[in-house]
N, C-alpha and C positions, 0 to 999 in steps of 0.2 A: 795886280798883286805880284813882288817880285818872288824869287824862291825863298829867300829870305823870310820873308811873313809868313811864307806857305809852310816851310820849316818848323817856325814857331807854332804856328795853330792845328800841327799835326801834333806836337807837341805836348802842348797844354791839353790838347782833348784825348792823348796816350793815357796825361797823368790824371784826367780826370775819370777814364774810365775804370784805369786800372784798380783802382779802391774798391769798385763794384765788381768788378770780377774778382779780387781775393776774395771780396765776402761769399760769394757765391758756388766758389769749390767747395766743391761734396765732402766733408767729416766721414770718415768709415770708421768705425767702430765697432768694436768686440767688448764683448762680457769685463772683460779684463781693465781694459782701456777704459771701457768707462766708468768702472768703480774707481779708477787711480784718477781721472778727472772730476769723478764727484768728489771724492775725498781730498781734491786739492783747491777747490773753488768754495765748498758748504763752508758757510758763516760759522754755524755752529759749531762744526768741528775744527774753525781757527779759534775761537772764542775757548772752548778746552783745553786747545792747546796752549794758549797765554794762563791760562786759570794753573795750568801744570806747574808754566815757571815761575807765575808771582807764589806760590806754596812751595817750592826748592826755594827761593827766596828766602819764604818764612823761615824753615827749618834751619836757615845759613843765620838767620838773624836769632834766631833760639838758641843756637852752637854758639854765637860771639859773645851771650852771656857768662860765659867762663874763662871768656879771656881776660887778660888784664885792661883795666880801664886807668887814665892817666886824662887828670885836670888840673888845669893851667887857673890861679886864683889870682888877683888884684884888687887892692883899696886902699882909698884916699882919706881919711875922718880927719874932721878939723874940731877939735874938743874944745867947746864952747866953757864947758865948766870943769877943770881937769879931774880927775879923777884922786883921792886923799886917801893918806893911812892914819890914822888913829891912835893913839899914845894912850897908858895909862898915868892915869894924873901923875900918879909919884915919877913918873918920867916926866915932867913938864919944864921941871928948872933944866933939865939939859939942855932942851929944845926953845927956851927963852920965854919959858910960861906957852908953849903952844901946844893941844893936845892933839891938831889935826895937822897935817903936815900933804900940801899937795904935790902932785908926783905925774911927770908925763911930759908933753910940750905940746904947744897950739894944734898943729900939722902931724901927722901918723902916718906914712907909706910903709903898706907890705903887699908882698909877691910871692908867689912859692908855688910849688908842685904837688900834689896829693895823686899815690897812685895805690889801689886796689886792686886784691886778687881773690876773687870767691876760693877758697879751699871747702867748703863743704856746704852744699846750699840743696838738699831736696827737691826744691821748686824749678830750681832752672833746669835739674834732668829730668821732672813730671814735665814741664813746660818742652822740651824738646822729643820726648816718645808723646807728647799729645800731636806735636808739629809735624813729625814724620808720618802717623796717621791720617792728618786732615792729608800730606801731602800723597798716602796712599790713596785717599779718597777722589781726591782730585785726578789720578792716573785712571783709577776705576772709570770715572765717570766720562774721561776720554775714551777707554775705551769703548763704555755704555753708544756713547754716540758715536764710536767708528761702526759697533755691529747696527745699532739701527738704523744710520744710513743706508748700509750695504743691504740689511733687508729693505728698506723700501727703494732699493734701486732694482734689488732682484728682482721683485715683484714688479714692479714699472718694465725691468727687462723683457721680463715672462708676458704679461698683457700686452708688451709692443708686438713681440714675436707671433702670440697667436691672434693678432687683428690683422700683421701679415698674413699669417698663411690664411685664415678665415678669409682675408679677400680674396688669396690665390686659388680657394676653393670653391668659391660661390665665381669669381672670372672664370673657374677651366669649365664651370655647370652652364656659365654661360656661352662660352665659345662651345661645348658639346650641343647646345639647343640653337644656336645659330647656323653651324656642321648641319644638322638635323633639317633644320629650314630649308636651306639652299639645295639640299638631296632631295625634299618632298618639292619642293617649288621646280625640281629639273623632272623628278617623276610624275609633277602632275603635268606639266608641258607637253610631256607624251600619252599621258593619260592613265599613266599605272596607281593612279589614286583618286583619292575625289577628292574634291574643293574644301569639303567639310575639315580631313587631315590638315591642308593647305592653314585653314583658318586656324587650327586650334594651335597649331606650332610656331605660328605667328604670334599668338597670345601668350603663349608657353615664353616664349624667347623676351617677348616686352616685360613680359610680368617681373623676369630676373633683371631688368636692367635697374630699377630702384636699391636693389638687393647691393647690384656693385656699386653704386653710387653708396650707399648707406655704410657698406665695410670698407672704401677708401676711405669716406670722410672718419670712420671708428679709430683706421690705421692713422691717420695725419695727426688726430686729436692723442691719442696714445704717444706719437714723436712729441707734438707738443709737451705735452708731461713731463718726457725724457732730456729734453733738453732742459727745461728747467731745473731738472734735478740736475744736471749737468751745468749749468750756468752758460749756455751756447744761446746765441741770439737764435731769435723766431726765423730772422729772412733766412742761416745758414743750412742749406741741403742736408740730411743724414742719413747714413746708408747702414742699417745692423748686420752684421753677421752672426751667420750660426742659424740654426733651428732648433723647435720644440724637440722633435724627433733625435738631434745630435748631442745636444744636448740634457737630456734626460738618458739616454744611453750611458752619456760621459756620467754623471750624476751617480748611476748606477753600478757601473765599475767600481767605486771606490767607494760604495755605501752600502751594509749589509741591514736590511730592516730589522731582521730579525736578532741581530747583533746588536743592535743600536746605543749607543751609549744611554743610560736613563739616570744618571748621575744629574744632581742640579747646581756643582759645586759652584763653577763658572757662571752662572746664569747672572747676570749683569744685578737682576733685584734683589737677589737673594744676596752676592754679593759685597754692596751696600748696604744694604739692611745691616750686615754681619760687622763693617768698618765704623757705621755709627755708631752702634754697641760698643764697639770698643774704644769711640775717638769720646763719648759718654764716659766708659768707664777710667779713662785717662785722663778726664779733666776732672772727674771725682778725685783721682789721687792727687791730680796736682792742688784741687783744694787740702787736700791732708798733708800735704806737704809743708803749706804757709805754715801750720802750726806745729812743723819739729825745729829744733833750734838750727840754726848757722852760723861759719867761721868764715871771718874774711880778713884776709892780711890787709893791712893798711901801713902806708909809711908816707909822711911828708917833709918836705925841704921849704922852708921859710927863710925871705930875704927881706930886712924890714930895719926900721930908720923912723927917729923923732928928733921936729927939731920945733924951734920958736921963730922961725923964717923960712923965703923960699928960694934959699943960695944953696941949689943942689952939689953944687960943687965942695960945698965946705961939710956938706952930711956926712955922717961916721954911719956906713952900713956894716950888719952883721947877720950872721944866716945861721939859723937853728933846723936840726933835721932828728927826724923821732920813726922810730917803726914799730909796729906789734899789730896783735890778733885781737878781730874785735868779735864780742861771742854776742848771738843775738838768740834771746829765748821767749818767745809768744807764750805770755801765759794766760790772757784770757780776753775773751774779743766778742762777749756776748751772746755765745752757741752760735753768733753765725756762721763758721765752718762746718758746724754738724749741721746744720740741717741744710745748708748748700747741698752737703754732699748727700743726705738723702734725699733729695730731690733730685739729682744726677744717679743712684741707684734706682732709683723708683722708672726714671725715663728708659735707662740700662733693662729694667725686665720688662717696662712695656715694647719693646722694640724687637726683645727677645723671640715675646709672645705672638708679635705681628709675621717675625721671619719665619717661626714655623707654620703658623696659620698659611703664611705666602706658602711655603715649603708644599705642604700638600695640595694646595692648588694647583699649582704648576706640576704637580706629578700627576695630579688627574690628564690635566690640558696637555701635557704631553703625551699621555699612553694616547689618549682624543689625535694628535696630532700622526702619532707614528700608526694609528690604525688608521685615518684618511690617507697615509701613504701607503699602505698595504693596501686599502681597495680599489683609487688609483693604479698603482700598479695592475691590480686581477682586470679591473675595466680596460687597461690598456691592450693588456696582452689579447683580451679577448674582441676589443675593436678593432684591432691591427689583424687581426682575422676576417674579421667580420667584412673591413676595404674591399680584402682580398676574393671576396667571394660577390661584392657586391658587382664591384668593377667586371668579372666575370660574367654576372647576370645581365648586366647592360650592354658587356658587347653584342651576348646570345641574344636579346633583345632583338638589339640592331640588324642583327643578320639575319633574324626572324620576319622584320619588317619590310628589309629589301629583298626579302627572297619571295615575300607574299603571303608570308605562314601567320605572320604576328601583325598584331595593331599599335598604333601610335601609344595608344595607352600603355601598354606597356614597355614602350620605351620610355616613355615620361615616368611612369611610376620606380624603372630601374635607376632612372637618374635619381630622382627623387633621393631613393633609397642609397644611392653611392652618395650623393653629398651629404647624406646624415649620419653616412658611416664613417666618412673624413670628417665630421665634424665632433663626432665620438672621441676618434681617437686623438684629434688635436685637446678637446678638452679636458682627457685623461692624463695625458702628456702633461699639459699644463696645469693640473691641479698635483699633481707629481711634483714638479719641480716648485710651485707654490708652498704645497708642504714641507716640502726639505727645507728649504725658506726660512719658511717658518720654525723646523726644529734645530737650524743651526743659531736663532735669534733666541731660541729657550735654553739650549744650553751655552750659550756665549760664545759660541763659534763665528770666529770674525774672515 
């Protein structure tokens, strides 16, 4: 093989691995990052976003109803029987004894322009305050789906976060019971214990290894989630930043529970609820509107020509043009305007009726929500204590143990008791930022 080959097929297996190594760099990602990558990948929230601009559409197309419209007209008729005018008898000796007299020629071309101008039409302004509502609703409804994305990424963020540290606390229990082993296995060597210690710390340390195995696979399957919500392939590595702990801190700086807003104006359902009502009560008016009268200018230009041949050259054209206001008055159409339109009132109060029934719902479920963040909170503050003292017990444990004062059991029951006091406060932590979660999705906080 010359170098030339050797060249090549160093080559080609560069560029075939290189595809597998981009895939395979690690994604790091923040809270931040990945709501601007969920909200630039979710279906959903492209699908709003077009639904936005076909309704500015609408409303463009509602608004050119008051422009001037201008159409272009042509016809050919070839009068098979000409069209006659009529004589009274005592006129007939003029006309040669004839009382009918035909009028016209074989062939008839006309052309012309007809342009309109609504000057006063009710319907086309009910028709465009209904069009800018639906296109209100349409942004609503965007937004609807930008907050509830972000809440179920918050949430997906928050269960990544505490399946991480949840392993890193059940790994440090294990690495402290493995510590544990290798000191009772050097002091039974010399003899400063007995076998029986030996055996149980053994079993102690096997027992948690299911334990890390069970909170990695929890962690992997939590990424998995996150990436989907993210739209990042399965093989791509991901690394989250931040913690429970840093994060609920930050949360809390710039959140007073007891302040908390309890307003429901924003709340995505409510709303909605409130636009229908009104995109309802604005297609009631624009039924009420078909039956007031309208004025619309009208003016046309006609170009037109009869002949009894088809020698267009020898045709005598003339062109007649006429303007004025044509007045249109609905005066009766069977009551179906009236009871359209109460049937658009009727839907108008039942919708009324459902926003406040929502209304107080969602004030219960909020008070419900901002008081799981106040107990949260109390359990935090008070397991974030509790660590502190557990972690303390377990050293004195250990010191206990190697010094000959204390039994194994008690260093087991210390551990025990420090990984349930980390497990306390991760999941106070975590039901903390949960419910903020949650109370910035009730009140429309995006």
């Amino acid at each position: 093989m010359n170098i030339l080959t050797r060249l090549i097929a160093v080559t080609l297996i560069f560029l075939a691995v290189l595809p597998l190594k981009a895939q395979s760099d690690t994604l790091y990602l923040t809270r931040e990052s990945a709501l601007e990558m969920a909200l630039e990948n979710n279906p959903s929230i492209a699908i709003a976003r077009l639904e936005k601009a076909r309704l500015e559409a609408r409303v463009n197309e509602a608004r050119g109803n008051l422009l001037p419209s201008l159409n272009a007209t042509g016809s050919y008729t070839r009068n098979l029987k000409k069209q006659v005018i009529f004589f009274p008898e005592e006129m007939a000796p003029l006309f040669g004894g004839v009382t009918a007299l035909e009028v016209g020629s074989d062939n008839s071309f006309m052309g012309g322009l007809q342009l309109a101008l609504p000057l006063y039409n009710p319907a086309i302004y009910a028709g465009i305050d209904a069009a800018r509502t639906e296109q209100k609703i349409a942004e609503e409804n965007y937004r609807a789906q930008t907050i509830e994305l972000t809440y179920i990424l918050q949430r997906a963020w928050n269960d990544a976060l505490l399946a991480r540290e949840s392993y890193e606390v059940i790994r440090f229990s294990f690495e402290n019971a493995r510590e544990n082993l290798e000191n009772i296995r050097k002091m039974h060597a010399q003899g400063l214990v007995a076998e029986y210690d030996l055996i149980r710390a053994e079993v102690q340390t096997e027992n948690l290894r299911p334990d890390v195995l069970q909170a990695a696979n929890a962690f992997d399957l939590s990424l998995s989630f996150l990436k989907t919500l993210l739209g990042v392939e399965e093989i791509i590595p991901v690394t989250i930043e931040g913690d429970l702990l840093e994060s609920s801190e930050e949360m809390l700086r710039n959140f007073n529970i007891t302040e908390a807003e309890r307003a429901l104006h924003s709340n995505p359902d409510y709303v909605n609820l409130g636009l229908q009502r009104d995109l309802i009560l604005k297609q009631a008016k624009s039924v009420k509107a078909t039956s007031l009268p309208s004025i619309t200018a009208v003016s046309n230009y006609m170009y037109l020509t009869e002949a009894n041949n088809f020698r267009f050259g020898d045709y005598n054209w003339v062109n007649t043009a006429s303007a004025g206001l044509q007045l249109s008055i609905p005066i009766f159409r069977g009551l179906t305007n009236r009871n359209q339109v109460k049937q658009l009132e009727i839907g108008a109060k039942q919708i009324q009726l459902q926003r406040e029934y929502l209304r107080n719902n969602l004030s219960i479920e909020l008070s419900s929500i901002l008081k799981s963040m106040d107990v949260a909170l109390e359990k935090a503050v008070h397991a974030r204590r509790n660590v502190e003292l557990a972690q303390r017990g377990y050293d004195i444990s250990r010191l206990r143990y190697e010094s000959g004062q204390g039994t194994l059991l008690e260093v087991n029951d210390s551990d025990v008791s420090m990984t349930r006091a980390r497990f306390n406060l991760l999941m106070a932590k975590h039901e903390l930022l949960q419910a903020k979660a949650q109370y910035d999705r009730f009140i429309g906080q995006n």
